[in-house]
C-alpha positions as CSV (number, residue, x, y, z in Angstrom):
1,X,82.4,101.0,101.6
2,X,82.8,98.4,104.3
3,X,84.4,99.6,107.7
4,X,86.6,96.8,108.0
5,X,88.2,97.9,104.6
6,X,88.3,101.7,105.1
7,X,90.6,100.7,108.5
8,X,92.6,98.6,106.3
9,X,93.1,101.1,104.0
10,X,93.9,103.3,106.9
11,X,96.4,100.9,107.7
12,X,98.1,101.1,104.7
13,X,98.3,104.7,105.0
14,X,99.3,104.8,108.6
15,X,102.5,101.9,107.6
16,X,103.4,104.1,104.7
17,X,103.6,107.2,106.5
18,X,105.8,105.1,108.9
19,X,108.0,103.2,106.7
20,X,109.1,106.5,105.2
21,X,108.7,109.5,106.9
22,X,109.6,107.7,110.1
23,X,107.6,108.2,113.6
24,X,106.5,112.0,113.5
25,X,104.9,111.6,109.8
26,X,103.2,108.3,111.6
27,X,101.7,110.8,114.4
28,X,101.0,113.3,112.1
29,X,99.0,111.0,109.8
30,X,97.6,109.4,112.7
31,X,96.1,112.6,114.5
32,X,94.7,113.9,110.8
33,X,92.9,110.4,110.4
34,X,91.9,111.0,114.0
35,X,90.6,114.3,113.0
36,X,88.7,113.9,109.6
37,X,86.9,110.8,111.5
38,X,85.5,113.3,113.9
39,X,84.4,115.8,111.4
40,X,82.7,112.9,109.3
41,X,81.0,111.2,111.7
42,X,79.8,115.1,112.6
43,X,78.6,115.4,109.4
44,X,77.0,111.8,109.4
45,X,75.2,112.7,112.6
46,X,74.0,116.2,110.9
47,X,76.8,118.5,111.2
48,X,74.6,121.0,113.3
49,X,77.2,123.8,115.1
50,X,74.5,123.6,118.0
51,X,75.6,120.2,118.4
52,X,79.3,121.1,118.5
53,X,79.2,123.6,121.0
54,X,77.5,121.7,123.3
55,X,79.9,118.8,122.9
56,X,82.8,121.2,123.8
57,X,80.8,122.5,126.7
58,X,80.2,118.9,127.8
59,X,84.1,118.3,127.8
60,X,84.9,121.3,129.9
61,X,82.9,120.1,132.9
């Protein structure tokens, strides 16, 4: 699947989630998309818990 139509489809989701459950079902959609991204590309990259911990190390310096 191409990336430019997996962020269209997102963008569907995102308007949806908008047009009907108004701006917190937006930001809730939003952050959740946000959120299963992060964990994808995590698994993409290996999905190692090594990996993770020293990315959350990294951000509290």
């Amino acid at each position: 699947m191409s990336k430019a139509f997996t962020g269209m489809v997102a963008g569907i989701a995102l308007a949806f989630a908008a047009v009907l459950g108004g701006a917190g079902a937006f930001l809730l959609v939003a952050a959740l998309g946000g959120l299963g991204w992060a964990i994808g590309a995590w698994f993409d990259g290996g999905g190692r818990v090594r990996d993770l911990r020293e990315t959350v190390e990294r951000v509290r310096r």
